[in-house]
C-alpha positions in Angstrom: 27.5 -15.6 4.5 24.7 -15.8 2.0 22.2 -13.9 0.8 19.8 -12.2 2.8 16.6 -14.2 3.1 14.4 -10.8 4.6 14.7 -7.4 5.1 13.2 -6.0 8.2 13.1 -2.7 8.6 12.0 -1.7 12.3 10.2 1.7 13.1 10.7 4.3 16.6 6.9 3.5 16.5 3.8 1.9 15.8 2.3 4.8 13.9 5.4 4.9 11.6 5.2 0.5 10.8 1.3 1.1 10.2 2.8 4.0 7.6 5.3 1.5 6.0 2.4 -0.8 5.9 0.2 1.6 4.1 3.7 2.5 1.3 4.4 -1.3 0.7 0.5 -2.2 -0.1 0.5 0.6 -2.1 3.4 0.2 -4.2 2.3 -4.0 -4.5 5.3 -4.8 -2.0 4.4 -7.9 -0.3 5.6 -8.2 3.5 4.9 -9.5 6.9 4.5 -8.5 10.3 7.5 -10.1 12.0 9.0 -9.7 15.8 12.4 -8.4 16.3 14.7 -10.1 18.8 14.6 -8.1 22.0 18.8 -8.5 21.6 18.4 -5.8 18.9 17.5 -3.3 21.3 14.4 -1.7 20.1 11.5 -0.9 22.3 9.3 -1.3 19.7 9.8 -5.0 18.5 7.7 -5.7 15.8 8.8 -4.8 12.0 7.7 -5.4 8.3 9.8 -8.0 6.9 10.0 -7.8 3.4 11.8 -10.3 0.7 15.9 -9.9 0.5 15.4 -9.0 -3.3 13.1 -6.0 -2.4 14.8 -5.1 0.5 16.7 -1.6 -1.6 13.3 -0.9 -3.7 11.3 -1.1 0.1 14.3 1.1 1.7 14.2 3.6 -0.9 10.3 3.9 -0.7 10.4 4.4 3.3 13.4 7.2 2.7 11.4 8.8 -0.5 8.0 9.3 1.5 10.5 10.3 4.8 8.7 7.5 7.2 11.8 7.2 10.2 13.7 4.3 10.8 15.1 2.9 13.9 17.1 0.2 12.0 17.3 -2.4 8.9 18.1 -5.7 9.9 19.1 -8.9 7.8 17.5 -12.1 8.0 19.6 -14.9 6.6 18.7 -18.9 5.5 20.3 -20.1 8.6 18.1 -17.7 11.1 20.8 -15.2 11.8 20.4 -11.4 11.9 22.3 -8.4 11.2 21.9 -5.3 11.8 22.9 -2.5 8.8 23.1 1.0 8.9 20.8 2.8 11.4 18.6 5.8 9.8 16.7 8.6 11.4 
């Protein structure tokens, strides 16, 4: 498999993405608002998306400023999805 296109990270709620919103704008991280397939299991389906190369420096912001996380996905080229390790 190749490289990861996007990282999503997806949130336990809205108020936690609008606070990932508010690190990465901060910090100059560009991202997007992007829906997460309902086969990942999250109630809340939307995440920030950011680009694969940015996904550890985004991770490590998220952890740093303690913002939860209900999961980091993968995005590859080909439109596939995985899902990494789950962090609370």
């Amino acid at each position: 498999m190749s490289d990861p296109q996007k990282t999503v990270f997806a949130f336990p709620s809205i108020h936690h993405s609008l606070e990932g919103e508010d690190i990465f704008t901060k910090a100059g991280i560009d991202f997007d608002f992007m829906q997460i397939p309902s086969s990942a299991g999250l109630s809340c389906g939307t995440g920030l998306a950011v680009a694969g190369e940015k996904g550890d420096e985004a991770k490590g912001l998220l952890l740093k400023n303690r913002v939860p996380l209900a999961g980091v996905y993968f995005v590859f080229p080909d439109g596939g999805w995985k899902k990494t390790r789950r962090f609370f």
